[in-house]
PAGUMI-72279 format. One record per atom (N, C-alpha, C, O): residue in one letter; chain; atom name; x, y, z. Coordinates in steps of 0.02 Angstrom, whole numbers, plus 50000, padded with zeros to 5 digits. Example, Ala and Ser with C-alpha at 12.3 -4.5 7.8 and 13.67 -1.06 7.14 Angstrom:
// residues 2
<r><type>A</type><mol>A</mol><atom>N</atom><xx>50660</xx><yy>49716</yy><zz>50390</zz></r>
<r><type>A</type><mol>A</mol><atom>CA</atom><xx>50615</xx><yy>49775</yy><zz>50390</zz></r>
<r><type>A</type><mol>A</mol><atom>C</atom><xx>50660</xx><yy>49835</yy><zz>50390</zz></r>
<r><type>A</type><mol>A</mol><atom>O</atom><xx>50712</xx><yy>49834</yy><zz>50423</zz></r>
<r><type>S</type><mol>A</mol><atom>N</atom><xx>50642</xx><yy>49888</yy><zz>50354</zz></r>
<r><type>S</type><mol>A</mol><atom>CA</atom><xx>50684</xx><yy>49947</yy><zz>50357</zz></r>
<r><type>S</type><mol>A</mol><atom>C</atom><xx>50645</xx><yy>50002</yy><zz>50394</zz></r>
<r><type>S</type><mol>A</mol><atom>O</atom><xx>50670</xx><yy>50057</yy><zz>50402</zz></r>
// end
This chain:
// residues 36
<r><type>X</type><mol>A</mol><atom>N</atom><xx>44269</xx><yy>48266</yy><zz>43167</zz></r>
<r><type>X</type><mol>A</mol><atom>CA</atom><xx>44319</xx><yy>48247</yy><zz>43116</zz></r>
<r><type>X</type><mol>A</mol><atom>C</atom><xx>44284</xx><yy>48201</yy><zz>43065</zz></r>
<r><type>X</type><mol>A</mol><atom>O</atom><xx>44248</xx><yy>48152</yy><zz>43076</zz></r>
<r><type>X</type><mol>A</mol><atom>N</atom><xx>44304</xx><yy>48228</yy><zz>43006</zz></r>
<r><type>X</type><mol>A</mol><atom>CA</atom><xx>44274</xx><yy>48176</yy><zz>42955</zz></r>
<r><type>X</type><mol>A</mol><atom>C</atom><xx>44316</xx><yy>48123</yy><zz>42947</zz></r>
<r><type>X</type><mol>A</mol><atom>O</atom><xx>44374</xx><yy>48118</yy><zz>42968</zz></r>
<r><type>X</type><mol>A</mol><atom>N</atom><xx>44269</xx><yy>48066</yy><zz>42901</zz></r>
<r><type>X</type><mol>A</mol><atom>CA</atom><xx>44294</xx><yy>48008</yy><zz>42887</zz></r>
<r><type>X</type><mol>A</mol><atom>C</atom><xx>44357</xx><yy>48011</yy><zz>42837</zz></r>
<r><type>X</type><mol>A</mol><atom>O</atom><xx>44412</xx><yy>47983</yy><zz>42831</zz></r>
<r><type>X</type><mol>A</mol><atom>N</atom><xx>44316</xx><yy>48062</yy><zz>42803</zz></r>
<r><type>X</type><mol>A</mol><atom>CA</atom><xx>44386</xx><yy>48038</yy><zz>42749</zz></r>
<r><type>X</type><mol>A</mol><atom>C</atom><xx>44445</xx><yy>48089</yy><zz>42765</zz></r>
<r><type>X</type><mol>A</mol><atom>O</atom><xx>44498</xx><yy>48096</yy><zz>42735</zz></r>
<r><type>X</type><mol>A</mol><atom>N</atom><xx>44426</xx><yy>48114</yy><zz>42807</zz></r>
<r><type>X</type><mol>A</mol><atom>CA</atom><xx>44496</xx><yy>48163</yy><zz>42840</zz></r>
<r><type>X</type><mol>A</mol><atom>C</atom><xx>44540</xx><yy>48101</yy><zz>42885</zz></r>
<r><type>X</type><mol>A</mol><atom>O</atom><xx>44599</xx><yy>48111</yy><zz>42898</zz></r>
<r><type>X</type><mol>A</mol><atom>N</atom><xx>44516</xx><yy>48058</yy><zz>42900</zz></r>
<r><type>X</type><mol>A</mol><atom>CA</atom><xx>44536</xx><yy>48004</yy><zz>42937</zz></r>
<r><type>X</type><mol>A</mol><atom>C</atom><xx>44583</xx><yy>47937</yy><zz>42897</zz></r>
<r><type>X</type><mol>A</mol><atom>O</atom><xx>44636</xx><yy>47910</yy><zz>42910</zz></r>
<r><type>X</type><mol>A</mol><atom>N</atom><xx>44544</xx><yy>47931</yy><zz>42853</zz></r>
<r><type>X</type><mol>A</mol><atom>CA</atom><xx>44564</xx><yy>47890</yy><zz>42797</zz></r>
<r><type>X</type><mol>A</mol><atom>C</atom><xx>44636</xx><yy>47913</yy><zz>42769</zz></r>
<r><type>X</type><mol>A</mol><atom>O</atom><xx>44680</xx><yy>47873</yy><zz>42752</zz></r>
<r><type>X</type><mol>A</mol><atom>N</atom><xx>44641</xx><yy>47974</yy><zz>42767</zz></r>
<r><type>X</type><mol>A</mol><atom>CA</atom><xx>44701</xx><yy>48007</yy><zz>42722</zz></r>
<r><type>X</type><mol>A</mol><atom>C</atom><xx>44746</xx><yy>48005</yy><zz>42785</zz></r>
<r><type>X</type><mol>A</mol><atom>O</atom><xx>44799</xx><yy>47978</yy><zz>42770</zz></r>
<r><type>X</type><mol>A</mol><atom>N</atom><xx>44745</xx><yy>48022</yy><zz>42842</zz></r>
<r><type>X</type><mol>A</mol><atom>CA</atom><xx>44793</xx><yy>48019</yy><zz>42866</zz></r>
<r><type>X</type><mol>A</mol><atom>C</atom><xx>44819</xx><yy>47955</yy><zz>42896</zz></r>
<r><type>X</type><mol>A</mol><atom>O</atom><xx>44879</xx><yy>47941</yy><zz>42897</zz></r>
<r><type>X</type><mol>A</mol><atom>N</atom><xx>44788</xx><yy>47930</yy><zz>42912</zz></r>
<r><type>X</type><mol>A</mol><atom>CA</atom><xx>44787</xx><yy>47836</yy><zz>42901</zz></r>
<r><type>X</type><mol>A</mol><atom>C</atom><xx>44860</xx><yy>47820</yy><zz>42839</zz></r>
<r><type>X</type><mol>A</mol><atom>O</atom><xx>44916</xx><yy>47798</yy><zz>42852</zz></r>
<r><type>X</type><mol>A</mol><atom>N</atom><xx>44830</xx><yy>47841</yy><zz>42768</zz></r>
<r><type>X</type><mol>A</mol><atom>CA</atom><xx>44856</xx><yy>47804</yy><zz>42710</zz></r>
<r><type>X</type><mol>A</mol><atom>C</atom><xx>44926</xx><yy>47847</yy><zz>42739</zz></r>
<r><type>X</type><mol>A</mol><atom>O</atom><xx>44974</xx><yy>47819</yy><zz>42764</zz></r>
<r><type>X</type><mol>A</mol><atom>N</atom><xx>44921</xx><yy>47911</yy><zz>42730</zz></r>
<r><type>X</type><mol>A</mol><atom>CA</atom><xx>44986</xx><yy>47967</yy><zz>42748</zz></r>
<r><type>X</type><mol>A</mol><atom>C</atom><xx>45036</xx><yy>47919</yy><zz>42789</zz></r>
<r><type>X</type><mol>A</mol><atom>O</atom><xx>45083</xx><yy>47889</yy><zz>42762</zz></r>
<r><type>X</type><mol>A</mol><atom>N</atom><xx>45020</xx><yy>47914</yy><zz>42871</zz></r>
<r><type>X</type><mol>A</mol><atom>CA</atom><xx>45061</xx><yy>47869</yy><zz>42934</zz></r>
<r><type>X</type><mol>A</mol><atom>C</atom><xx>45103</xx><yy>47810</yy><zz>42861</zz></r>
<r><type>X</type><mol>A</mol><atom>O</atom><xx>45157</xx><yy>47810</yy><zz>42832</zz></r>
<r><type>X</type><mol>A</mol><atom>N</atom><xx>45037</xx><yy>47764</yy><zz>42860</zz></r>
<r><type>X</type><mol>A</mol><atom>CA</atom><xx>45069</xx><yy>47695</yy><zz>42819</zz></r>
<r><type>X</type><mol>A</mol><atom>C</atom><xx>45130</xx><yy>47692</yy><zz>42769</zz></r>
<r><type>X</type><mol>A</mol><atom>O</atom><xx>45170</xx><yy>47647</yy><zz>42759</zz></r>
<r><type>X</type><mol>A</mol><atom>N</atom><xx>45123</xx><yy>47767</yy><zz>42736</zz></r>
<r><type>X</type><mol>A</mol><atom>CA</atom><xx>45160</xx><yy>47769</yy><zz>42688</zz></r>
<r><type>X</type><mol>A</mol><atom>C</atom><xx>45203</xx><yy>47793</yy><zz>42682</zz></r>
<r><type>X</type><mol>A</mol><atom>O</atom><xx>45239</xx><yy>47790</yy><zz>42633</zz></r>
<r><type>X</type><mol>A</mol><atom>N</atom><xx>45217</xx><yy>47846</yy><zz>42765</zz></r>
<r><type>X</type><mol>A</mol><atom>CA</atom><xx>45276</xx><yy>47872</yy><zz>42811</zz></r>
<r><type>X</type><mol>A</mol><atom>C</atom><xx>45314</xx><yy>47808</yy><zz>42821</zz></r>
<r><type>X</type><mol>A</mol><atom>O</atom><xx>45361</xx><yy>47800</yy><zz>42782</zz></r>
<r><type>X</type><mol>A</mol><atom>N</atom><xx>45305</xx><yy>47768</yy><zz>42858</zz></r>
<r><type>X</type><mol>A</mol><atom>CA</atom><xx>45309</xx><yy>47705</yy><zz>42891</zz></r>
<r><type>X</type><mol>A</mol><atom>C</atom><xx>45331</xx><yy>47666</yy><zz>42843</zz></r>
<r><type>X</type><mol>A</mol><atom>O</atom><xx>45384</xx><yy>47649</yy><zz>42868</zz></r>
<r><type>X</type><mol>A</mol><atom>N</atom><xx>45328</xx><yy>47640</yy><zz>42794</zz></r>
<r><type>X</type><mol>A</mol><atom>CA</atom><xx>45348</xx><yy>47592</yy><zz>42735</zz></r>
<r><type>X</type><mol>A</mol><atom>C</atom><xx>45412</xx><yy>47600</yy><zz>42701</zz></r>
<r><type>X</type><mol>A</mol><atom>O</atom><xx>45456</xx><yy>47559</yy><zz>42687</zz></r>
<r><type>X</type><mol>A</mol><atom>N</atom><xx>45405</xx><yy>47680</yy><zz>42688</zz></r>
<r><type>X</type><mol>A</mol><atom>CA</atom><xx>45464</xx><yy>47717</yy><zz>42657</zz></r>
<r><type>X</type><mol>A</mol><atom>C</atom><xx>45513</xx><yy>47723</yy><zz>42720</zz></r>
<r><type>X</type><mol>A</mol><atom>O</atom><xx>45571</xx><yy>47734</yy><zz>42701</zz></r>
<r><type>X</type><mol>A</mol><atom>N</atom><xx>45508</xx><yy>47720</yy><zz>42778</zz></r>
<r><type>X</type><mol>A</mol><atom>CA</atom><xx>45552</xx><yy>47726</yy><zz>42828</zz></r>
<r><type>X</type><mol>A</mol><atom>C</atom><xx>45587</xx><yy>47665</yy><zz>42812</zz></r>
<r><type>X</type><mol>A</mol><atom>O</atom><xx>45645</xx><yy>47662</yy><zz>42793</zz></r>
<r><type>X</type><mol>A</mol><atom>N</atom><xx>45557</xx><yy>47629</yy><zz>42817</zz></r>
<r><type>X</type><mol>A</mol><atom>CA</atom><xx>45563</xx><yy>47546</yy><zz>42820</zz></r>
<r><type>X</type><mol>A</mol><atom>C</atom><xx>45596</xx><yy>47520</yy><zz>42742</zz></r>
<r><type>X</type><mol>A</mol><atom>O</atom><xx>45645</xx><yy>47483</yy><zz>42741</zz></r>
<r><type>X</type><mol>A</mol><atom>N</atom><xx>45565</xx><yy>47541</yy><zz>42684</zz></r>
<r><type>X</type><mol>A</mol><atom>CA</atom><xx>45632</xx><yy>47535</yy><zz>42652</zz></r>
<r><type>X</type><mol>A</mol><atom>C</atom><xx>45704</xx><yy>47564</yy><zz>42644</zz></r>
<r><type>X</type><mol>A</mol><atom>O</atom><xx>45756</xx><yy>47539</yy><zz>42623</zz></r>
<r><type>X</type><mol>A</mol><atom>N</atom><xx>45690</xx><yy>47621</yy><zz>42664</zz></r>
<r><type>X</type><mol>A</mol><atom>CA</atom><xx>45745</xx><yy>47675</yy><zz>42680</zz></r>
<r><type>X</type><mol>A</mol><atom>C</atom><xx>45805</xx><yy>47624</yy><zz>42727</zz></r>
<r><type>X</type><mol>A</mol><atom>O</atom><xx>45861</xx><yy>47609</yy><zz>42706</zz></r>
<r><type>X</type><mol>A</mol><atom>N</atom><xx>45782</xx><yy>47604</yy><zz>42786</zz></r>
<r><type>X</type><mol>A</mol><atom>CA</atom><xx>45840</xx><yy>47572</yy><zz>42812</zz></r>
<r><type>X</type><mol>A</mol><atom>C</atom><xx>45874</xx><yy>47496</yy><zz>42772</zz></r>
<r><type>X</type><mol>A</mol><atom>O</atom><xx>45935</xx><yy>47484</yy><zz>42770</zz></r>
<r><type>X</type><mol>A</mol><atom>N</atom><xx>45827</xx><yy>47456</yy><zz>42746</zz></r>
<r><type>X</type><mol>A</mol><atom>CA</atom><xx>45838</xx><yy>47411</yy><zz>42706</zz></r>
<r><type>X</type><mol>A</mol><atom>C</atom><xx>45871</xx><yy>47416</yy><zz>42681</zz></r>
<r><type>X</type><mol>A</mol><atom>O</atom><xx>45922</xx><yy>47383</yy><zz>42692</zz></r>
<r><type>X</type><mol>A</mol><atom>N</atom><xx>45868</xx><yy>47466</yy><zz>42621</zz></r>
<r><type>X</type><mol>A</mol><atom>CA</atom><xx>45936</xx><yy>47481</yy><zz>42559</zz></r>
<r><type>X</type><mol>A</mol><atom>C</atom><xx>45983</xx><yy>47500</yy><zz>42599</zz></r>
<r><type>X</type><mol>A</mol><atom>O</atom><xx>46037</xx><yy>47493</yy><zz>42572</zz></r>
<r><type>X</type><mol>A</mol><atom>N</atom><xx>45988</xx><yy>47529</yy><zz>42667</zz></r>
<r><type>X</type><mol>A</mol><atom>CA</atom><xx>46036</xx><yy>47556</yy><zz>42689</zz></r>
<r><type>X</type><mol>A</mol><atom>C</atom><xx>46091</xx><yy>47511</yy><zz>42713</zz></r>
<r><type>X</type><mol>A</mol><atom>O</atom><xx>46152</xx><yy>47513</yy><zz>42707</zz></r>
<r><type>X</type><mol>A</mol><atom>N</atom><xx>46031</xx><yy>47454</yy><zz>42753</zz></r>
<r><type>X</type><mol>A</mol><atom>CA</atom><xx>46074</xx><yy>47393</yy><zz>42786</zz></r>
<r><type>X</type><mol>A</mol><atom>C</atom><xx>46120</xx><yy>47350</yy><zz>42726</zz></r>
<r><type>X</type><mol>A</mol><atom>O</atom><xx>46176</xx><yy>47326</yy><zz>42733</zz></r>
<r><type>X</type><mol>A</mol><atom>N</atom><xx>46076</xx><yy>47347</yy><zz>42666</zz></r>
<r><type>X</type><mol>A</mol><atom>CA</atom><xx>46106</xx><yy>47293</yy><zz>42597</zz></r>
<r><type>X</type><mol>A</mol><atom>C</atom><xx>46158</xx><yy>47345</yy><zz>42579</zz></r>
<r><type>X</type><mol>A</mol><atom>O</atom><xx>46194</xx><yy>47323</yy><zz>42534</zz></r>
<r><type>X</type><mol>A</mol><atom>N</atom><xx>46174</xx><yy>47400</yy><zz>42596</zz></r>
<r><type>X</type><mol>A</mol><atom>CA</atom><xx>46232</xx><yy>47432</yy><zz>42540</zz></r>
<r><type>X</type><mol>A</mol><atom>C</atom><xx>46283</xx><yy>47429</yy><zz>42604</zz></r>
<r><type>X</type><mol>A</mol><atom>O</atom><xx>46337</xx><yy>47411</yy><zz>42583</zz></r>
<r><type>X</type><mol>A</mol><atom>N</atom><xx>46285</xx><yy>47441</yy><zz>42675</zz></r>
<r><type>X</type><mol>A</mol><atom>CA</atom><xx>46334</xx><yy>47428</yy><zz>42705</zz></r>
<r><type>X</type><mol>A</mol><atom>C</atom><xx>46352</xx><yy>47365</yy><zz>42722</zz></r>
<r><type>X</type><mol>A</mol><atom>O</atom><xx>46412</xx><yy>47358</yy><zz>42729</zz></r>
<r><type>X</type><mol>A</mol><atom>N</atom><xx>46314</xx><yy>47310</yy><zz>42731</zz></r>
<r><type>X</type><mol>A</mol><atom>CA</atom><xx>46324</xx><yy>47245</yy><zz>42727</zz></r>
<r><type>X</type><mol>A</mol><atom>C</atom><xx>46313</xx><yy>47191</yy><zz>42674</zz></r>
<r><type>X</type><mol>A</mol><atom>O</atom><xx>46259</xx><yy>47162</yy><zz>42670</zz></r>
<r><type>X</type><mol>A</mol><atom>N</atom><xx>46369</xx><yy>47174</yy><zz>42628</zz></r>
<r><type>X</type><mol>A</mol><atom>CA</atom><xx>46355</xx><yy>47148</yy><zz>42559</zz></r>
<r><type>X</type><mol>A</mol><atom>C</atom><xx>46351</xx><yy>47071</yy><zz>42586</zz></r>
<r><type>X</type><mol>A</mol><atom>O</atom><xx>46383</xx><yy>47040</yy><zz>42628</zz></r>
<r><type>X</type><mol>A</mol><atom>N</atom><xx>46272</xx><yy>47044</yy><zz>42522</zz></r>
<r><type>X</type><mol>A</mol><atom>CA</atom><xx>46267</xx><yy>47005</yy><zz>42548</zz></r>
<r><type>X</type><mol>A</mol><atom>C</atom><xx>46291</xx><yy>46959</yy><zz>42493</zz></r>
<r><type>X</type><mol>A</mol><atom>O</atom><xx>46305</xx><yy>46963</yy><zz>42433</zz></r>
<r><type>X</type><mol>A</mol><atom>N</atom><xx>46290</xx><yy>46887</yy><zz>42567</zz></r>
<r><type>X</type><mol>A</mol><atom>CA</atom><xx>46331</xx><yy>46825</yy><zz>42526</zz></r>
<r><type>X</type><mol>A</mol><atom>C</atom><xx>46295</xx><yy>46775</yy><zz>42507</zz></r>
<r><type>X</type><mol>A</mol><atom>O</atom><xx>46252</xx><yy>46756</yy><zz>42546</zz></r>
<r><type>X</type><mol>A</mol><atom>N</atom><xx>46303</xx><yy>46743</yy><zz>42448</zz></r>
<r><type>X</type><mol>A</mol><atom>CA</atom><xx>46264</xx><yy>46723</yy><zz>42404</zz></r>
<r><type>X</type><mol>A</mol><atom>C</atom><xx>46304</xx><yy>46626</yy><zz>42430</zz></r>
<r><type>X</type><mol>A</mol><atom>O</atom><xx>46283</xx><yy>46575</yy><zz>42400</zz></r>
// end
């Protein structure tokens, strides 16, 4: 396996993972309004 075949799927996971992760965020702030 090459390196940079490694590298890309590396960045790929991270950027699966992030977008998951804001995905629930906006999800949690639009069903639970927050108080200021």
């Amino acid at each position: 396996m090459s390196m940079e075949f490694f590298v890309v799927v590396v960045v790929f996971f991270f950027f699966f993972f992030f977008f998951r992760r804001l995905e629930k965020a906006i999800e949690l702030q639009r069903c639970q309004p927050r108080y200021v």
